[in-house]
N, C-alpha and C positions, 0 to 999 in steps of 0.2 A: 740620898734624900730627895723626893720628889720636890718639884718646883713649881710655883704658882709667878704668872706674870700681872699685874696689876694694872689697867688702864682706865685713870680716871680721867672725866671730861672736868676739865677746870672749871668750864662756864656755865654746868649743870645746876639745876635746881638750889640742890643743898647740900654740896659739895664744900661748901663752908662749913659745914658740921664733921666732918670727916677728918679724925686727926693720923696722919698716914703713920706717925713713928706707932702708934698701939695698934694698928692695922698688921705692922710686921712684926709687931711680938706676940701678937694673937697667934700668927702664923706660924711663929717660929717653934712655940708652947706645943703648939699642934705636929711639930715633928715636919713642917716644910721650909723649902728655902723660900724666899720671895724677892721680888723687888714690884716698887711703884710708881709710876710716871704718871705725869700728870701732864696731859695734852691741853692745849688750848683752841685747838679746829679739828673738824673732819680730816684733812688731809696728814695731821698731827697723829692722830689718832690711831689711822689704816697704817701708817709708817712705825706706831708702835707695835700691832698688832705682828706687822711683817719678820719686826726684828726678834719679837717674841720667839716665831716660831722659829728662827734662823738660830734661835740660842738653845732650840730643843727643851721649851717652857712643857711642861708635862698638863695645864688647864693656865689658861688665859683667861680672865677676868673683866666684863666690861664695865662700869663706875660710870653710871651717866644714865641717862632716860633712852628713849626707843629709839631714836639717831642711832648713838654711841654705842648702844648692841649691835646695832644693826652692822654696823661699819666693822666691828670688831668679827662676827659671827659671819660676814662674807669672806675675810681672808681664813676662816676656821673651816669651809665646807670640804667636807672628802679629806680634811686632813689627818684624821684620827682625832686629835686633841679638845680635849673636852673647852666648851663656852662654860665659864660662870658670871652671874649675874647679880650686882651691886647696884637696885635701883636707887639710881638718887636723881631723877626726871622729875616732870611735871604728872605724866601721864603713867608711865611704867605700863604700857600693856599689854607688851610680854611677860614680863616678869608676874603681871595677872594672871592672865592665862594660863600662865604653865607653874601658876601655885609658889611662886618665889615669895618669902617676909616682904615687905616692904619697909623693914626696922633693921636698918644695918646690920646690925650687930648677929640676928637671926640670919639674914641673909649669910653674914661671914660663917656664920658655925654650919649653915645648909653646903656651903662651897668644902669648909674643911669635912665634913662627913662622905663626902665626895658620890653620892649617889647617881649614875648617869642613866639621861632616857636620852635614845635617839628620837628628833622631830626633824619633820618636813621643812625644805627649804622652797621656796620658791622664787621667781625671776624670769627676766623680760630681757629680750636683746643682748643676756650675757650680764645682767646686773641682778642679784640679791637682793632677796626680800623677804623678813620675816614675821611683816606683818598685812601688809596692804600696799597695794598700788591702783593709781586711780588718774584717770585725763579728762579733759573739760575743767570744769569750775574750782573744784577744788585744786587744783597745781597752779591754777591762775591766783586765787587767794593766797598763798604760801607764798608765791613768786614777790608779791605786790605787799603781802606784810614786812619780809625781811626787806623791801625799796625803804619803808616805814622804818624800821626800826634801825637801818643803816643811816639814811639822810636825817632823818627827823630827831631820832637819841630815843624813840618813843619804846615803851614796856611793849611786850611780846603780846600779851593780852590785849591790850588798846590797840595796838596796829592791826593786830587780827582782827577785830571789832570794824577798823578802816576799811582794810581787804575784804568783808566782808560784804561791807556797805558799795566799795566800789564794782564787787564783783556781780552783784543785784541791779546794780547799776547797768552796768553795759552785759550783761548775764549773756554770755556767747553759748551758741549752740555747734552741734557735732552730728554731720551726719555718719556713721559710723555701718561696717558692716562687722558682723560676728559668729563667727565659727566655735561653738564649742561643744561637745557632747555629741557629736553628729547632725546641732543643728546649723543654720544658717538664720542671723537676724537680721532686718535694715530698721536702721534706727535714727530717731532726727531726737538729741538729748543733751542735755546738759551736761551730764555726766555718766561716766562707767568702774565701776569698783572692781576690782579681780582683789578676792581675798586667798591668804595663805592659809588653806581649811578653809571650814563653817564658818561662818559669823551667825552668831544672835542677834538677831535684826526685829525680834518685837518680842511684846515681854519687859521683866524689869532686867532683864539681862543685856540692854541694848549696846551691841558692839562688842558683846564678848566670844571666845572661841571653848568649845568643850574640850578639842582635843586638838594636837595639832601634829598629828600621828595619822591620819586617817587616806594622805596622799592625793589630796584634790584639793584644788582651787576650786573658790566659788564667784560666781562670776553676777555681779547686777548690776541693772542697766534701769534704769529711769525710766519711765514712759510720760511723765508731768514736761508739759512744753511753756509753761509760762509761768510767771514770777509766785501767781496764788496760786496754782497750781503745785510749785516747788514747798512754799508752806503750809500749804494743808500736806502735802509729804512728810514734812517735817512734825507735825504736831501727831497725825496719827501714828509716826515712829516714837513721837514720846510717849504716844500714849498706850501702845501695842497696839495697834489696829493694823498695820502694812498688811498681812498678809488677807486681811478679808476685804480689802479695799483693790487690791490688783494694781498697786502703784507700780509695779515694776518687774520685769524679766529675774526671775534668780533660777541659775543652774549651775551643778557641777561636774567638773573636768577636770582631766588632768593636763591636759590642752587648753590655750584659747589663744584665736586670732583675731584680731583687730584692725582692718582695715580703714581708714579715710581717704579723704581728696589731698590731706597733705603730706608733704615728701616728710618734713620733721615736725615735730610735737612735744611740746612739754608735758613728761609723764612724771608725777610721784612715787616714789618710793620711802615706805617708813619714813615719809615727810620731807625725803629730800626732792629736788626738782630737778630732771635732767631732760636735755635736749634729747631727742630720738629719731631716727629716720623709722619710716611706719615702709610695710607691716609691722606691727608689734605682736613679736612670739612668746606668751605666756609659757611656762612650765613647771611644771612640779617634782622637786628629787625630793622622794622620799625615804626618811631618815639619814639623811645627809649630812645632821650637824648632832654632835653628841654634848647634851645639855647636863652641869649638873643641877639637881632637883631635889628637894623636900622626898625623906625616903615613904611618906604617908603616897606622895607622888608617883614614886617608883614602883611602889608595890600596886598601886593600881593601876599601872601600865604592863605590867609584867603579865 
């Protein structure tokens, strides 16, 4: 009997709505064994994930928003074993992108049908990434909302609102050098994205990925050096204008290097924030992580 491992983030979205005893007789109806654990942190999490594999789990399951994939689907790369995908986040933008329900239930019968596409993984210095990683402004916000929401008791949203405000506030710049595609950039920016694939960067698609098959990182870099600057950036991406306005360097690679003046740096990853010693070596393995998917999915990958 194939076997399904179950790793749900406790402190997810709405993971309150998820009742695990009809999750395993869902499973069971379906002709699998399962079990389901219920982590309470990142590091909870990846230690499920390990033991998963260490018990020869045939598809591991992540249960949590874009973190809690992510954490799950690093210890799954090159392993064979298929990621499935239970969003129960805030944001889910992988489980967007790559066509997952967002209505559990759909998601559970997309997991039991077991349809797999290989996608792209990508990663920095030896770390996974399946959706975005980013230095400057943004990792400094993320750093400075969870100060918020650990000292303070404050909601995720409103601290972010804080980091926000504080990070406009003292809005730090980066002089940066960049290698990608053959080119060489020097750049004085607030911030640098290196995405896993395309990003939809203007349009009513903002922030989406078409495919995530395609084997290239996309790489953008800012060129707005001041605070009005940075929002008028911001409002012509809300409004699809980026690309006729020239706010910013976008190219793609399967490479990208990242030089600055500092030895370590706080870089993002799918929202987490980790110290780094720089250079920072981007890369791309393509079809490295075998996902199951919606088979309207499969079939148009095939």
């Amino acid at each position: 009997m194939p076997s399904i491992a179950i790793i749900i983030n406790h402190q997810a979205g709405s993971t309150q709505e998820i009742d695990t005893r009809r999750i395993e007789e869902m499973l069971r109806a379906a002709g699998f064994e399962s079990s389901v654990t219920l982590a309470s942190d990142g590091s909870k999490i990846v230690d499920a994930a390990k033991q998963a594999l260490s018990e020869g789990a045939d598809i591991v399951v992540a249960g949590g928003g874009d973190g809690t994939v992510s954490a799950v689907a690093s210890e799954l790369v090159g392993s064979g074993i298929a990621l499935g995908v239970l969003p129960l986040g805030t944001l889910n933008h992988f489980a967007k992108d790559i066509g997952i329900p967002m209505e559990p239930d759909q998601a559970l019968q997309t997991i039991v049908a077991g349809h797999r596409m290989a996608v792209d993984v990508a990663e920095v210095n030896g770390k996974f990434f399946l959706n975005n990683s980013s230095i400057g402004i943004y990792p400094d916000i993320v750093k400075y909302r969870e100060t918020q929401q650990r000292r303070f008791g404050k909601s995720k949203w409103t601290a972010f609102f804080w980091a926000c405000m504080n990070a406009m506030r003292r809005y730090p710049f980066l002089d940066v050098q960049l290698k990608a595609d053959g080119e060489n950039l020097t750049r004085h920016t607030p911030f640098v994205f290196i995405g896993n694939n395309e990003y939809t960067i203007d349009g009513f698609d903002l922030g989406g990925r078409k495919t995530l098959s395609a084997g290239t990182l996309s790489l953008y870099v800012s060129q707005r050096t001041g605070r009005l600057g940075l929002l008028g950036f911001a409002m012509r991406a809300l409004f699809g204008r980026l690309r006729q306005a020239g706010d910013f360097d976008a190219v793609l690679s399967d490479e990208v290097m990242i030089q600055t003046r500092h030895k370590r740096m706080r870089v993002s990853t799918d929202g987490e924030v980790t110290m780094m010693e720089t250079p920072l070596r981007y890369r791309i393995h393509a079809g490295a992580l075998g996902v199951i998917v919606p088979a309207a999915v499969h079939s148009a990958s095939a």
